[in-house]
C-alpha positions in Angstrom: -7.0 -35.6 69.3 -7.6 -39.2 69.3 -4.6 -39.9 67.4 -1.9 -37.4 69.7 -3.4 -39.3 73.1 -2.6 -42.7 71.7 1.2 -41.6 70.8 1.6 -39.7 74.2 0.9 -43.1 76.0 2.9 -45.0 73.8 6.2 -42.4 73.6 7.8 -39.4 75.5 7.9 -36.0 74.0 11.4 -36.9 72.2 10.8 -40.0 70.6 7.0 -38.2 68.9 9.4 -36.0 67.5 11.8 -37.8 65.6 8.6 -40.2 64.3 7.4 -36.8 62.8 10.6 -36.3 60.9 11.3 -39.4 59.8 7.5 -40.1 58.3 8.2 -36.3 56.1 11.9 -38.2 55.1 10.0 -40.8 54.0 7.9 -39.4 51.9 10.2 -37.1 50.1 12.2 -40.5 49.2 8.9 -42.3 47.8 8.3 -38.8 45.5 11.4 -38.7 44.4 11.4 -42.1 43.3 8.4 -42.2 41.6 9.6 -39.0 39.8 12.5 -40.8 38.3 10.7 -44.1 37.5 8.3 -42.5 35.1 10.3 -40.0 33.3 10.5 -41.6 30.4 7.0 -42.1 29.6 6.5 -38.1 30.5 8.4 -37.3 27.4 6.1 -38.8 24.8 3.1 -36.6 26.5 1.1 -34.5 23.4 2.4 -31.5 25.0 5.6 -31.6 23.5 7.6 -28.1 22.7 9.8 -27.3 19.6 12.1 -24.6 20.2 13.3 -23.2 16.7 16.3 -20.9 16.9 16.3 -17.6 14.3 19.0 -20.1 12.6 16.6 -22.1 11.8 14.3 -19.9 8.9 10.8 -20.3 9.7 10.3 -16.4 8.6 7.4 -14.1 9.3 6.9 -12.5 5.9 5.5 -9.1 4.9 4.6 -8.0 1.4 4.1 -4.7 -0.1 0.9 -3.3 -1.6 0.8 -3.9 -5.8 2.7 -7.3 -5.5 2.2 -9.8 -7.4 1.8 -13.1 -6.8 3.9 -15.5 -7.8 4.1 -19.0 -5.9 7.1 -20.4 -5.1 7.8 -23.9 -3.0 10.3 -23.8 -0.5 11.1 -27.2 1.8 14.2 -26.1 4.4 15.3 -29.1 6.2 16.9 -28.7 10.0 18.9 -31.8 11.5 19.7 -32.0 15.0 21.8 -34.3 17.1 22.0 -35.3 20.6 24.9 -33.2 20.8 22.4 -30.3 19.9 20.5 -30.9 23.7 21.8 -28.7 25.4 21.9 -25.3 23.0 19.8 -23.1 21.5 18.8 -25.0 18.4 15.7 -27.6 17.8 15.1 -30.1 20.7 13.4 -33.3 20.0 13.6 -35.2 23.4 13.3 -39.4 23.6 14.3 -40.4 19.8 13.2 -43.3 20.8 9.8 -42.6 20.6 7.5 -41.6 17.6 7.0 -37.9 16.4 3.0 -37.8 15.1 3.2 -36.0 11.4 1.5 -32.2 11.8 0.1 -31.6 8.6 -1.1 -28.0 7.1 -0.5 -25.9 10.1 -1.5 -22.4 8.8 1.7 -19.9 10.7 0.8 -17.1 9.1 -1.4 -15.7 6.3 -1.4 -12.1 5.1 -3.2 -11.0 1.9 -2.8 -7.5 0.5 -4.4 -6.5 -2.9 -3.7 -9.8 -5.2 -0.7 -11.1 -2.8 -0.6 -14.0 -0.8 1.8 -15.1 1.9 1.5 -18.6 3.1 3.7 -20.5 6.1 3.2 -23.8 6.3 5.0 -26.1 9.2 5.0 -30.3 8.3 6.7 -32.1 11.3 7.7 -35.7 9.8 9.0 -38.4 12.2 12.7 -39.7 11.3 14.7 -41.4 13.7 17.8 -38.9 12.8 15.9 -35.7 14.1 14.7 -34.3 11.0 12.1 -31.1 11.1 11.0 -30.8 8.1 9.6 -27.2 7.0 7.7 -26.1 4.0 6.7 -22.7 2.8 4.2 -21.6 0.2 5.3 -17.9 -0.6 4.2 -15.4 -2.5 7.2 -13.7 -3.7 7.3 -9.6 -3.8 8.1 -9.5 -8.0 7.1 -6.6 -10.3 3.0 -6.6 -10.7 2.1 -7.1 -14.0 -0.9 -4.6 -14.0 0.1 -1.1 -12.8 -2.7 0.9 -11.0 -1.9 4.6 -11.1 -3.4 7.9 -11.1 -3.5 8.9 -14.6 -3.6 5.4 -16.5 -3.5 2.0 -15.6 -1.5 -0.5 -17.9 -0.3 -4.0 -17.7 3.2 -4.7 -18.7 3.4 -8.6 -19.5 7.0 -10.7 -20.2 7.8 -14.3 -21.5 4.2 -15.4 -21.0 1.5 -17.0 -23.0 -0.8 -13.9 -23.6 -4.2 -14.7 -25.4 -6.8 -11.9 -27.1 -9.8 -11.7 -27.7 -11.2 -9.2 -29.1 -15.3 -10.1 -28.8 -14.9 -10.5 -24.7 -12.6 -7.6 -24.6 -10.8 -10.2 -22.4 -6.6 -10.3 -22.4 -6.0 -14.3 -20.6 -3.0 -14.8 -19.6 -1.4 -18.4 -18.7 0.1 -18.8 -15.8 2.1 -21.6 -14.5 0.2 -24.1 -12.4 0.5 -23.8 -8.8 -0.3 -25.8 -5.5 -4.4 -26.0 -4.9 -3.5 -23.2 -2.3 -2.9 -20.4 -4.8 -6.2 -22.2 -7.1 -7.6 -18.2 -7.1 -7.0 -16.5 -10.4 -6.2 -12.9 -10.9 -8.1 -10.3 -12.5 -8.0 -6.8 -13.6 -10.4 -4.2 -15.6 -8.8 -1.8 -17.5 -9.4 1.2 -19.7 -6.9 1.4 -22.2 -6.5 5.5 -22.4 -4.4 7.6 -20.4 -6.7 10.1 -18.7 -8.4 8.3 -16.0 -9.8 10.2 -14.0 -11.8 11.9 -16.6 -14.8 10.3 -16.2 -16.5 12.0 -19.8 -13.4 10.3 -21.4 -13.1 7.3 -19.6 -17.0 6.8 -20.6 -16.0 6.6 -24.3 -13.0 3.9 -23.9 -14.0 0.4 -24.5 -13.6 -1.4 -20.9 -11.2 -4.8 -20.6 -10.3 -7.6 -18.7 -6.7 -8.3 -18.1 -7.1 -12.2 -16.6 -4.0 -15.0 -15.4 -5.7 -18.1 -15.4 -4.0 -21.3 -13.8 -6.0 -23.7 -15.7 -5.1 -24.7 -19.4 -8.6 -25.7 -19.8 -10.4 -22.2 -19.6 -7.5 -20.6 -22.0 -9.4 -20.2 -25.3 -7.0 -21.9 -28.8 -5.0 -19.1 -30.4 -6.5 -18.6 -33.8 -3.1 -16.0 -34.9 -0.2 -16.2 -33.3 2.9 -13.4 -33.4 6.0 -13.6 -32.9 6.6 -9.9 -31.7 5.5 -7.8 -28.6 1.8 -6.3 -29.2 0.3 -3.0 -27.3 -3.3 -2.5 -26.8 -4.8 1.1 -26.8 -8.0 3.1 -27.6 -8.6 5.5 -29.8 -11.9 6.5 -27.9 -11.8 9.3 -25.2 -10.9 13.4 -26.4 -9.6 11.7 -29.8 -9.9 14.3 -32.1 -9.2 17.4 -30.0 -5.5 18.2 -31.1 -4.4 18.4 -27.6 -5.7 15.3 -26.5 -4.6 13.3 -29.2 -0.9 14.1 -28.4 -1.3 14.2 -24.5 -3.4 10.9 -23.8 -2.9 9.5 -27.0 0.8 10.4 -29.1 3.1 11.1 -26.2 1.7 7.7 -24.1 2.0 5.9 -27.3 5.5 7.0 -27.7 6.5 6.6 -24.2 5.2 2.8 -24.0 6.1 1.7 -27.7 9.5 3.5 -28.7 11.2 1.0 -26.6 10.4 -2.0 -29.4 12.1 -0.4 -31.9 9.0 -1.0 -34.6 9.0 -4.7 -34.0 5.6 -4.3 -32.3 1.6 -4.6 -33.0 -0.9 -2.6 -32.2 -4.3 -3.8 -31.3 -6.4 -1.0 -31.1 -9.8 -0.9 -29.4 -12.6 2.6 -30.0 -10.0 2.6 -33.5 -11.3 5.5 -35.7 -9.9 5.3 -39.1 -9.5 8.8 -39.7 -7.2 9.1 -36.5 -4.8 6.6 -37.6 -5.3 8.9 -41.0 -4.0 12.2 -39.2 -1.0 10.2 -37.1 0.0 8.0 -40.0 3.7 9.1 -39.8 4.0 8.7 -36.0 2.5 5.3 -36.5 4.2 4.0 -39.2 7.5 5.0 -37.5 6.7 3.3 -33.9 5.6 0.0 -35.6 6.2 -1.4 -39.0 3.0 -3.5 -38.8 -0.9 -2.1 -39.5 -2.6 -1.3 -36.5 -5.4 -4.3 -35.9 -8.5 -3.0 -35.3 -9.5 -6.1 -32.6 -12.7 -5.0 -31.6 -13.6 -6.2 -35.0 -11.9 -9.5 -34.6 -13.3 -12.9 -34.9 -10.3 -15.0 -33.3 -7.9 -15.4 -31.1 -4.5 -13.2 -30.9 -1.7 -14.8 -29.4 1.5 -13.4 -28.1 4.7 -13.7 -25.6 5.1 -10.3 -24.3 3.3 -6.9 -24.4 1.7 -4.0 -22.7 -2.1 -3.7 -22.1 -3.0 0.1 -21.9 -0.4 2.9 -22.1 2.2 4.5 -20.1 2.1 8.1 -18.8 3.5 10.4 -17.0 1.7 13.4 -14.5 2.1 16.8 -16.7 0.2 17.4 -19.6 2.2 16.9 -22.9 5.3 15.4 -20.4 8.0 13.1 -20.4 9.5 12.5 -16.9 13.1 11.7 -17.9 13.7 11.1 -13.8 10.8 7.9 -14.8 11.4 7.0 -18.1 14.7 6.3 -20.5 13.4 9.0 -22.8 12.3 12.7 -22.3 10.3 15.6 -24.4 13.9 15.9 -26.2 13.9 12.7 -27.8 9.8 12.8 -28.3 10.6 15.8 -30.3 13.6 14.7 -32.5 11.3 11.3 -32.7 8.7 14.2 -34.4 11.4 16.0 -36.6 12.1 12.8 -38.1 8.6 11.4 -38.9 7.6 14.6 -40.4 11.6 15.2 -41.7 11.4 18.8 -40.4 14.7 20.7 -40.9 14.9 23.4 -38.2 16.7 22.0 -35.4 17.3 25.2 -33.4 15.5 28.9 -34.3 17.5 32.1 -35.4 19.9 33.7 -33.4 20.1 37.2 -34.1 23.2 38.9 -34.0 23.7 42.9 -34.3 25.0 44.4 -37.4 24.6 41.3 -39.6 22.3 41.2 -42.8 20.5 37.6 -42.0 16.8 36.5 -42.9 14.2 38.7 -40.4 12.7 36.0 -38.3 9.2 34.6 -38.9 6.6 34.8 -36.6 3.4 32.5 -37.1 0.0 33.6 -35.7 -2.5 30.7 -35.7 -5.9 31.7 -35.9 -9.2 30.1 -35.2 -12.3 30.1 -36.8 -15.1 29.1 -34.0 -14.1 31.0 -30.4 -10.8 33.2 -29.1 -9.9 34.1 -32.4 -8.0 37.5 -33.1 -10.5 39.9 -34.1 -7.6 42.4 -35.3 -5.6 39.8 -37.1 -4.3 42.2 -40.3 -3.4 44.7 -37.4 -1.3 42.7 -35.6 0.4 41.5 -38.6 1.2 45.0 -39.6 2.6 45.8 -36.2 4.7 42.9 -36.5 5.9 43.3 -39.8 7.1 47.0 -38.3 9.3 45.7 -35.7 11.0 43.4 -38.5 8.9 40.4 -38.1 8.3 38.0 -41.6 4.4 36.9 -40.7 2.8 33.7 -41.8 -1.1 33.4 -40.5 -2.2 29.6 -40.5 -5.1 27.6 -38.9 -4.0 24.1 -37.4 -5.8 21.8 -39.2 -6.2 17.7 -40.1 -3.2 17.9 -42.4 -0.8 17.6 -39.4 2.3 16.7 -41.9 1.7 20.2 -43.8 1.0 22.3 -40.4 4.2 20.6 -38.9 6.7 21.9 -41.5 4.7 25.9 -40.9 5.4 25.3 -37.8 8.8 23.8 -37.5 10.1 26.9 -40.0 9.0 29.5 -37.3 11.3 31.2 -34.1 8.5 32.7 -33.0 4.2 31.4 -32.5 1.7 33.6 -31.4 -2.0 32.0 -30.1 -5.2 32.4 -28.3 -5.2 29.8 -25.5 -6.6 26.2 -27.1 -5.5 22.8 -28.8 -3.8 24.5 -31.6 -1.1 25.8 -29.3 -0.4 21.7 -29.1 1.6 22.0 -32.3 4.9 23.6 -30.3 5.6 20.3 -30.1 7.0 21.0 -33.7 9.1 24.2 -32.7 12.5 24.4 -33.3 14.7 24.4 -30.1 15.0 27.6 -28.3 12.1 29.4 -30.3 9.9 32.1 -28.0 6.3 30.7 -27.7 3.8 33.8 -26.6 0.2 32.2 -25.5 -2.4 34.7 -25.0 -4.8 34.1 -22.0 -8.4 34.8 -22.4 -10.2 36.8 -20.3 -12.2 35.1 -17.3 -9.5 32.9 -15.1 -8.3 30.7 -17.8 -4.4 31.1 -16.1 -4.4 27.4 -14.4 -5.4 26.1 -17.5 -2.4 27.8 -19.6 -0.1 27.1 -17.2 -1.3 23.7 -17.0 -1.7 23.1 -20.4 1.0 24.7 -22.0 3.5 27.0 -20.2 4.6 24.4 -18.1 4.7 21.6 -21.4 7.0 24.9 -23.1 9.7 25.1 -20.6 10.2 21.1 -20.6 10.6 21.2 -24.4 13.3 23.7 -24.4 11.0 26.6 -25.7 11.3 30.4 -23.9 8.1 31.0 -23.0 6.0 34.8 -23.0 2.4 35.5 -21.6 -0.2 37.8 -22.3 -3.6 37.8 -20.2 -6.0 40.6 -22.0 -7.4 42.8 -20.1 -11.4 42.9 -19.9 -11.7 45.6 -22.4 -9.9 43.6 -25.0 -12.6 40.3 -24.6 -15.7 39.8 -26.3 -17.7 39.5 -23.7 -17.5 43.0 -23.0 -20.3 43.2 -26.0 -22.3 40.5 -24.8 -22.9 41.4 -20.9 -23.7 44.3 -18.8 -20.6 45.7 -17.3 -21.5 44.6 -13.6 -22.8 41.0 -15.0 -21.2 38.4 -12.9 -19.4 37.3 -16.0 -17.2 40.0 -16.0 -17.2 41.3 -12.4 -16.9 38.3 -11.2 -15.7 35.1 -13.3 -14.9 32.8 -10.4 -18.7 32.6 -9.6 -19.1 31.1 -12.6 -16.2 28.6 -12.1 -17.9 27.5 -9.3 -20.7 26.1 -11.3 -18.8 23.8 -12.6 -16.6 23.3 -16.0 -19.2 23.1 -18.4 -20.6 26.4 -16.9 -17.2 28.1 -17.4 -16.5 26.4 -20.8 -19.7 27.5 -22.1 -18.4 31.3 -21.6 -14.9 31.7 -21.4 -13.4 29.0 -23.8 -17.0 29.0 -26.8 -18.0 32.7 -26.4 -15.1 34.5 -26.1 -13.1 36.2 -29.1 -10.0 38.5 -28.3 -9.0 42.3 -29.6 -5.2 43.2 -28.7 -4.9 46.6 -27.7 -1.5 47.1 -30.0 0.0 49.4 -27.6 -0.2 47.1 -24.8 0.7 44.4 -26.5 3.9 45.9 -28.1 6.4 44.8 -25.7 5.4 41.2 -25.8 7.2 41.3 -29.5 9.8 43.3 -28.1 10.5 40.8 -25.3 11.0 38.1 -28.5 13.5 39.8 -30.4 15.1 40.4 -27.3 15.2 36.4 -26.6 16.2 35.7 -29.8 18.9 37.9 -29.5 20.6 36.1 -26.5 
């Protein structure tokens, strides 16, 4: 108030007014001033922004689960001119001044299973604009172990791979690497192709698959070879003539055939009289004796190899869609270990005078054996059959050639039905199913195995008046009026009675047009 009376005596209405406009000119000019005396020095505030372009390669990178990590160093380079000021690209404003160097700046950082991605942004001062950039990256490559549901394996190339047999520990050496990847790699491994089994998986020695950066903690080769090796087990179902082939033979073939018998084999759980039975199938996927290296002393050294075995979903399966071989070439692999001569079973044609085909019936001694074995053969021998009866036993070299002669194999559901694998081509396989629920196993086990091998395949599930369980329970036991109660139990529970306790009876009449359905097959 004081202030307005003072300028009211002093100036008239007009001239108050154009003071007040000219004091607000002024001070815009003194801002404005100021403002463009000390840009400059604004430009060298901390504060300073880096705009990189897409051009310019600093990438967010994504990795997929299973990779492997292998380190690579990357240094990209961006130079910008004044020219560059006004675009899109990297600004560095007042070259005058100095650039502070940025050291480990962590961008981004994304760990999945054993794989690393690391970004890493290193701003170095040069008068000429240079951003310099470095990555640490953990490239997507093919992992070396491979977790999946039936086996695990690790497949291992132009590396220094070092076993020992005492720690069950495979090293291998890798490379060494910036401090950032320091962290090893590790795996544990069962070297048998049923996991999931846990009563087999219990009897498989257990290892350590290890990459090690160091060349300090890599113990001295004590042998070293100049082929590929593959480690297995001999532990697990070994011995059960279906097991050996599925989780054993076929896995064996599928991961070894491609060495062409330049291989070793370490074996680990070995049993001497396994290598005994599969001498031929051996002997023809490597020319070297197996090494038993659970018994080994030193170090084995190598440059490439496969830890564990390779398999495929199905029982007794080759996935041709997944592999480079199928159950075609598994079997002619078979017909030449064991030199078996029947490529392809009869074909019989009307009103020619050729040899009867031959049927073989394989018995069993302990459970789901024919109890009317000499009836059946006699039936068979009617309808223009020649029978052989045989028992599948250790001498798999003898029971191969029985088998390959054959168009025609007849058999209670179990392991000894294995040995189609030695059928000639187009020959009519007839499983008989047990009494009790046993069709997911057949199917699983061998009718679906049949059809991939190039075999025609004939059923037969007895009825409960042919089983011998019929003798052993009451009629309304639960056994026999109702079987999936005791499935429910468990598989020990339904092994105890429907695989170990039951023996089989055909009922001739019913089973008559099983053999008719044959000759019929073998007819087209």
């Amino acid at each position: 108030m004081m202030y307005d009376s003072i300028l009211a005596r002093s100036f008239s209405k007009h001239e108050q007014k154009k003071l007040r406009y000219g004091a607000l000119l002024a001070s815009l000019l003194i801002a404005f001033s100021f403002c463009f005396v000390f840009k400059p020095f604004l430009a060298d505030l901390p504060a300073l922004k880096l705009r990189l372009s897409m051009g310019v390669g600093l990438r967010m990178l994504m990795l997929d689960e299973n990779s492997s990590s292998q380190k690579i160093y990357k240094e990209a380079t961006i130079t910008t001119s004044k020219s560059h000021h006004d675009h899109d690209h990297t600004s560095l404003k007042n070259t005058s001044n100095t650039l502070q160097v940025v050291d480990h700046i962590n961008i981004s950082h994304k760990i999945v299973d054993n794989s690393s991605t690391f970004h890493q942004l290193i701003v170095k001062n040069t008068n000429s604009h240079q951003l310099e950039i470095k990555e640490f990256v953990a490239k997507k490559v093919k992992p070396i172990c491979n977790i999946m549901k039936r086996t695990d394996f690790c497949e291992i190339n132009n590396e220094d791979i070092r076993i020992d047999g005492s720690s069950a520990t495979v090293f291998i050496a890798s490379p060494s690497q910036p401090d950032i990847y320091a962290e090893n790699q590790s795996w544990t491994i069962r070297p048998y192709a049923r996991k999931g089994d846990q009563a087999a998986m219990n009897r498989v020695r257990e290892w350590s698959v290890k990459s090690v950066n160091d060349p300090k903690k890599l113990p001295q080769c004590t042998q070293n070879h100049s082929i590929p090796v593959v480690l297995f087990s001999n532990g697990g179902y070994a011995g059960n003539h279906f097991h050996d082939f599925t989780d054993i033979v076929i896995p064996l073939f599928l991961t070894s055939r491609q060495f062409n018998g330049e291989v070793q084999f370490l074996i680990t759980n070995k049993q001497s009289w396994w290598i005994k039975k599969f001498q031929k199938v051996v002997k023809n996927l490597s020319k070297y004796d197996p090494i038993d290296i659970d018994k080994e002393k030193g170090v084995h050294c190598f440059k490439s190899g496969i830890i564990g075995l390779k398999r495929h979903g199905k029982e007794l399966n080759i996935d041709p869609s997944l592999s480079s071989y199928s159950m075609k070439d598994f079997r002619q692999f078979l017909r030449s270990s064991y030199s078996l001569k029947k490529d392809t079973a009869i074909k019989i044609r009307d009103g020619e005078k050729k040899r009867p085909p031959r049927l073989l019936i394989i018995t069993r001694k302990r459970s789901r054996t024919f109890t009317n074995t000499a009836k059946i053969v006699q039936m068979a021998r009617k309808m223009g059959f020649k029978v052989v009866v045989a028992e599948a036993d250790m001498n798999v070299s003898k029971f191969a050639e029985i088998v390959n002669s054959c168009d025609v194999l007849l058999g209670v559901h179990g392991a000894g039905l294995t040995n189609i694998v030695f059928m000639p081509e187009n020959a009519v396989f007839i499983q008989v199913v047990p009494f009790g629920g046993v069709d997911w196993l057949a199917k699983t086990d061998f009718e679906e195995p049949s059809k991939d091998m190039n075999l025609r395949y004939l059923e037969y599930t007895i009825k409960m008046e042919e089983s011998s369980l019929i003798q052993q329970y009451p009629v309304d036991h639960q056994v026999l009026r109702d079987p999936a109660s005791i499935g429910k139990q468990g598989w020990y529970a339904f092994r105890s009675v429907y695989m170990d306790k039951q023996n089989v009876e055909l009922h001739l009449n019913s089973f008559r047009p099983t053999f008719l359905k044959a000759l019929e097959l073998l007819h087209q």
